[in-house]
N, C-alpha and C positions, 0 to 999 in steps of 0.2 A: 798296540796295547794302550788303553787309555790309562794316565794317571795326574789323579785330580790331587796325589801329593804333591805334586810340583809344578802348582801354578807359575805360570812364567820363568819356568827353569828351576827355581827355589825352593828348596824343601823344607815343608812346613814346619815338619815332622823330624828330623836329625834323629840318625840311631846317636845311640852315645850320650843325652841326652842324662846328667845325673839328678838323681829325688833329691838334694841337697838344694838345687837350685829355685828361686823364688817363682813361685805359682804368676802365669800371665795375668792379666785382667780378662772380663769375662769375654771384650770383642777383641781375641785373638787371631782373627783372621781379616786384612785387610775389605774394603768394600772389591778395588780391584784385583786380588786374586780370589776372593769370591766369585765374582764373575767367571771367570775362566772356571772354578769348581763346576758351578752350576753350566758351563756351555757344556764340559766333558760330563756328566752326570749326562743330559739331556742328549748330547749323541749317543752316548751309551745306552742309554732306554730304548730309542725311538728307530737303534740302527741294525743295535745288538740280542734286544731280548725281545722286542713287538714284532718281527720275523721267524721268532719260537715260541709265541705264547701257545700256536696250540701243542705242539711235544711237551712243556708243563703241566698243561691241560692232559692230557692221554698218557704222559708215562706220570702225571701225580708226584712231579717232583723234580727242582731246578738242576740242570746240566752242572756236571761239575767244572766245565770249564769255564759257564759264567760265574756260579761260586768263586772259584780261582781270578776273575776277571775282577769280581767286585772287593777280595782279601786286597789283590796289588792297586786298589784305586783310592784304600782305604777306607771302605764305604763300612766296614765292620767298625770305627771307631771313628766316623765322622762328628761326633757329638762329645767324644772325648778329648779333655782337658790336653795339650799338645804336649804338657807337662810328661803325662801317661804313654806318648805314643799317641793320640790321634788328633782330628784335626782340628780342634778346638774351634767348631765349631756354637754361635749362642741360638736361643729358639728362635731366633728371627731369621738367622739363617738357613736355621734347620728348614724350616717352614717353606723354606723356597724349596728348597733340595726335598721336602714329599711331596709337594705339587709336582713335582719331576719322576720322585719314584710311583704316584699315584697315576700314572697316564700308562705302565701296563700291567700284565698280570703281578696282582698284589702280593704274590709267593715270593717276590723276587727281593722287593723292600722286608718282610718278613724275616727271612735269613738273616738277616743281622738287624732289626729292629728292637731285640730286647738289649743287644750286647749295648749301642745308642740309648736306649729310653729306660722304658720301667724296673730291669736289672740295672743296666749298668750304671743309672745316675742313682741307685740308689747306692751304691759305693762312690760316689762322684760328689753325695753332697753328705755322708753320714758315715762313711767308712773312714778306719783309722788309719792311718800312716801305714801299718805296716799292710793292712789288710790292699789298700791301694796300690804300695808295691807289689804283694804280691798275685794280685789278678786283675789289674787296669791295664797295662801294658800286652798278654797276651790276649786280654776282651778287644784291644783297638786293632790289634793285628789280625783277630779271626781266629786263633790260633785255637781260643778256647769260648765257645759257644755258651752265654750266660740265659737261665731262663727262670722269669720272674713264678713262682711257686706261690700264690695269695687263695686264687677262687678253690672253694669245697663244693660238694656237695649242697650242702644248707649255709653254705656264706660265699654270694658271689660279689654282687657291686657294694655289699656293705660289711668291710672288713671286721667288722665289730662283732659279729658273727660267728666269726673263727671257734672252731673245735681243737686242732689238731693243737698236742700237747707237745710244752717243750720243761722238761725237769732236770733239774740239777742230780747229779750221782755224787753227792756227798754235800759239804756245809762251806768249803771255803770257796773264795774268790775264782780260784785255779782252779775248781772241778768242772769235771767232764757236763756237757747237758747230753741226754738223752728227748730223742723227739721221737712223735708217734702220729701219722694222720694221713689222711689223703686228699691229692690235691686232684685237682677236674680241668679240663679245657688247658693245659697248661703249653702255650705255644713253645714250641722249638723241644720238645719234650724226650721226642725219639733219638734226638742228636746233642739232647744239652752236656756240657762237660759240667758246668757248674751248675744248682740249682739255689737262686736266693729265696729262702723260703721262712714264710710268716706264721708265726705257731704262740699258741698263748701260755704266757709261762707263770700267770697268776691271775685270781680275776680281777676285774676291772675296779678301781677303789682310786677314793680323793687322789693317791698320787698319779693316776692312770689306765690308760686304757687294759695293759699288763698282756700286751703285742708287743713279741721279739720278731727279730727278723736272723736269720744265720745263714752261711755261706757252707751249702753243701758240697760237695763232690760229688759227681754225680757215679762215682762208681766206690762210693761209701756202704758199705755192708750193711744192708736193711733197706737200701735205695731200690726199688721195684717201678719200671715205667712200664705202662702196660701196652696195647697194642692200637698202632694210631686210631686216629676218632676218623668216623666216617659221615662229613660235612656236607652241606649244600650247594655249598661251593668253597672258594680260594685252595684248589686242584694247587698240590707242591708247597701247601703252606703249611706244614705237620704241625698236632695238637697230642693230646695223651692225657692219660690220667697217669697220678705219680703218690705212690705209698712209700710211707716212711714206716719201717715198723722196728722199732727198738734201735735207731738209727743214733750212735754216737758220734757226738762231734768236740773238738777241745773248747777251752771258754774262747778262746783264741778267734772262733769263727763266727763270737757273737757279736752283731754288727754293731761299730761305732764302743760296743764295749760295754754297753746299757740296755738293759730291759727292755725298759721303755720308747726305746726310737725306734719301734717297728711298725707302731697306728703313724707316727708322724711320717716318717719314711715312703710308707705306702702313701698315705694320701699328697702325699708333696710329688711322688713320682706320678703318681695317677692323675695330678691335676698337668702336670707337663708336658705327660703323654695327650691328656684331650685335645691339645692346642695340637699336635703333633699328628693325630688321629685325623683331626680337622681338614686340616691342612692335603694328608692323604684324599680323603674324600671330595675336596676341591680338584686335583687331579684325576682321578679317575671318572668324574663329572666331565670333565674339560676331554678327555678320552671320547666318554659319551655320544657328547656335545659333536664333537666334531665327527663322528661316524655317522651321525642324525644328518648333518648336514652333506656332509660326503655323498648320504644315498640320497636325500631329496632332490639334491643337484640333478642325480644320475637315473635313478629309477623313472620309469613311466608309467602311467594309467590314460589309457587311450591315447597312446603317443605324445602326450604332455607328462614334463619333470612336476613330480609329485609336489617340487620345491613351489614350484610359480601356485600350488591351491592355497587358497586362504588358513585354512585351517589347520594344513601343517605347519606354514608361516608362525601360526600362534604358538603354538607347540616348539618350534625350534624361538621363538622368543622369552617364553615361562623359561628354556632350558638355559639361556644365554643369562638372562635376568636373575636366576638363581645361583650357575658359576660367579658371575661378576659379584655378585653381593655376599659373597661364602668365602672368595679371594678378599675381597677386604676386611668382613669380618675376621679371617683367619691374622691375615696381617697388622691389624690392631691387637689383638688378644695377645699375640706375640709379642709385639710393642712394649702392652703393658705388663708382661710378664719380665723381661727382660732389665724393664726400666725399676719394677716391683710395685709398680701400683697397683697393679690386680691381678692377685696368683689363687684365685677362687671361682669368682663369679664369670667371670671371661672366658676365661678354658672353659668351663662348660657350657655356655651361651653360645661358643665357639662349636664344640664337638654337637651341638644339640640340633644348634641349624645344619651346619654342612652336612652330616650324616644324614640328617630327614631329607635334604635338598637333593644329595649326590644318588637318593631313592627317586625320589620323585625323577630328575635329570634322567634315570635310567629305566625307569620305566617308561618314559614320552620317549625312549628310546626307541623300546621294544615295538610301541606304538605306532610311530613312524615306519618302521620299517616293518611292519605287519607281520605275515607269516613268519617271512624271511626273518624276521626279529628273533623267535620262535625256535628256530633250529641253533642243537649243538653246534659247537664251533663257528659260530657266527659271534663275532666281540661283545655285541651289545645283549647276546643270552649268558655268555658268561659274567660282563658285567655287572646286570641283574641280580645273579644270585652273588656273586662276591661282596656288592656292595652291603648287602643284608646285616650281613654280619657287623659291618662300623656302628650299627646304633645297637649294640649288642655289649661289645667289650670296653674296654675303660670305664665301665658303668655306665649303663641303658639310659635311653632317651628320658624314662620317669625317673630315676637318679639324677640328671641335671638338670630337671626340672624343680625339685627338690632341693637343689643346691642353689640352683638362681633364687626361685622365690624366696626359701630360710634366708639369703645371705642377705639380699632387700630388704626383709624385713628387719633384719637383727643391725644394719647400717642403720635403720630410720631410727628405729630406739637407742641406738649409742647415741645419736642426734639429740635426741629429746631428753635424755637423760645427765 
C-alpha cells in the first residue's frame, strides 16, 4: 500500500490534530518529504493505474479499490491546509504532483480534483471557521466528495453571467436563503456529497458583482443531479447537470458569511485551478511524448524503425520542444503564484499554452503512430480525445486570451497613470 502521508516514517497529517491550534505557513511540507510524496504518487500512477487504464476506459469508471488506494495516500486532500487533515500541500508542489497525475488516464486525478482545487480551496481561502471545521477535514480524507457547482446553461467561462437565484426567506441576518437554477458539466456530480454552488442574490451594483457562493448537501430537498453526461472522452471521469429547485439552506451555509465573496471566490479559485490544469496538461503531453517515441523506436516501414526517418525526428522534436517549454512555463506561474506576484496573468498564459500544446503533442501523436494511432484502446487515441477537453474548462483558450491581453493592458495604464 502506498502512503504518501508518511513521508519518511512521519505523519504529516496526526489524527488529533485541534482547530485551536495555529494555522502552518503556506510551505508546509518539507522539500525533502516532498520528494518521497512525489516518488510514491509516480509509483502509484505508473505501476498501479497505467496497467488499468483501459478497464477505466471500458467499464467508464475508476475501480474502487484504486479510489480506496488513493483515500489512504491522501490524494483526496493533498492540497489541504495540514491544519484540516490534509497534506498541506502549496501550488508549486501541487504542480509537480499533476505532472505525475497527468501521465495516465485523467479519471483517476479527477476523483479528487475538486475536493484539492476549485471546491475545496474555495472553503480554504473564504470559508469561515466554523464552515472549515465542519467540511475540510472529511473533504481531505475523501470521506465527503465536494463539487464546484459555477457553469449554466448561458454562463459558462464568464461567471458574471449567472442566472440561478439565491433569496432570502424573511428580513433578518439569520434567515433561511432559498436557491433556484441549474447547473451544466458539473464534475464529480453523480457522486458529490457536497455541492459548492454560485447563485446571484442581487444584481450586480457599485457594491458588487451580487455573486454568493453556499455549501449545499448534496442530498438537500430540491437537489436533482440528472443522468451522467455523455463525453468525447475522459471515460470514468463523471460530469452531470444539477437543479436546485426551491432548494433551502440555513444563513449558516453562506460562504465566508457575505454576499459578496462568491464573484471573488470563484475567480480566485479558477485562476489556481489554471496553473493546476497546466500542469495536468504538461503530463499527459509527457505520456504522449513518450508513447511517440516508444513506437518510433520500435515500429517498422520497410524494415527500418520509423524513428531513424527525418520527418518523424521532427515530429518527436515539435513534441519534446513543447513539453519542455509547458514544464517551465507551468513551474513559474506557480512560482509566482505562491510567491503573489502574479495570481492573474500567469495562470492563464500558463493553462493557455499547455493545454494548446498538450493538443498539438497529442495529435503528432496520433500522427506518428498512424493507423495504429487511430484505434480504440490504443493510449495515444484515448489521449487525443481527453486532452480536448483541458482547453475547454477553467475557462476556454479565448477567455485567457482575454485575460492576458485585458491584464497587459490595464498594467501599462496603472504605469502611465
Amino acid at each position: 500500500m502506498y502512503d504518501i502521508r508518511r513521508p519518511g516514517g512521519v505523519a504529516i497529517a496526526p489524527p488529533g490534530r485541534t482547530h485551536k491550534e495555529k494555522p502552518m505557513s503556506t510551505a508546509e511540507v518539507s522539500d525533502e518529504d516532498f520528494r518521497q510524496i512525489l516518488r510514491q504518487t509516480r509509483e502509484f500512477v505508473r505501476t498501479a493505474v497505467v496497467p488499468r487504464e483501459l478497464e477505466i476506459l471500458n467499464e467508464d469508471r475508476v475501480p474502487d479499490d484504486l479510489r480506496e488506494q488513493a483515500k489512504q495516500m491522501g490524494l483526496f486532500g493533498y492540497a489541504i491546509p495540514q491544519q484540516w487533515g490534509g497534506l498541506g500541500l502549496d501550488l508549486a508542489q501541487d504542480v509537480e504532483l499533476a505532472m505525475e497525475l497527468g501521465y495516465t488516464s485523467l479519471a483517476l486525478r479527477s476523483m479528487f480534483g475538486t475536493n484539492n482545487g476549485i471546491a475545496g480551496q474555495v472553503l480554504v481561502g473564504f470559508g469561515t471557521e466554523e464552515q472549515k471545521a465542519r467540511w475540510l477535514e472529511p473533504i481531505a480524507s475523501g470521506e465527503v466528495v465536494a463539487s464546484f457547482a459555477l457553469t449554466e446553461p448561458g454562463a459558462g467561462s464568464n461567471p458574471a453571467g449567472l442566472r440561478s437565484r439565491a433569496v432570502r426567506d424573511g428580513s433578518g441576518a439569520d434567515a433561511d436563503w432559498i436557491i433556484n437554477g441549474q447547473k451544466r458539466f458539473i464534475t464529480n456530480a453523480p457522486v458529490a456529497d457536497l455541492f459548492v454552488v454560485f447563485a446571484r442574490s442581487r444584481p450586480a451594483d457599485e457594491r458588487g458583482a451580487g455573486i454568493a457562493v453556499f455549501l449545499v448537501p448534496a442530498d438537500a430537498p430540491g437537489v436533482e443531479v440528472g443522468a451522467k453526461d455523455a463525453k468525447m472522452g475522459q471515460e470514468g471521469a463523471w460530469t452531470a447537470d444539477v437543479t436546485f429547485t426551491d432548494v433551502r439552506v440555513p444563513a449558516s451555509a453562506l460562504v465566508g458569511g457575505e454576499e459578496d465573496i462568491g464573484y471573488r471566490a470563484a475567480m480566485t479559485s479558477l485562476a489556481r485551478g489554471r496553473v493546476h490544469i497546466a500542469a495536468l496538461a504538461v503530463g499527459t503531453a509527457q505520456r504522449a511524448l513518450d508513447e511517440s517515441v516508444a513506437y518510433a523506436a520500435s515500429a517498422t516501414q520497410g524494415g527500418t524503425p520509423i524513428g531513424q526517418f527525418q520527418l518523424v525526428q521532427a515530429m518527436l522534436a515539435d513534441q519534446q520542444t513543447g513539453v519542455m517549454a509547458g514544464r517551465a512555463l507551468v513551474r513559474d506561474a506557480a512560482r509566482k503564484w505562491v510567491s503573489g506576484e502574479d495570481r492573474r496573468v500567469a495562470p492563464s498564459a500558463a493553462k493557455l499554452f499547455c493545454t494548446e500544446m498538450a493538443g498539438q503533442v497529442a495529435d503528432l501523436a496520433v500522427q506518428i503512430h498512424g493507423g495504429t494511432g487511430y484505434m480504440r484502446e490504443v493510449p495515444v487515441e484515448r489521449i487525443y480525445r481527453d486532452v480536448r477537453l483541458l482547453r475547454l474548462y477553467e475557462g476556454t483558450s479565448e477567455i485567457q486570451r482575454l485575460i492576458i491581453g485585458g491584464g497587459l493592458v490595464k498594467a501599462a495604464q496603472r504605469q502611465t497613470n
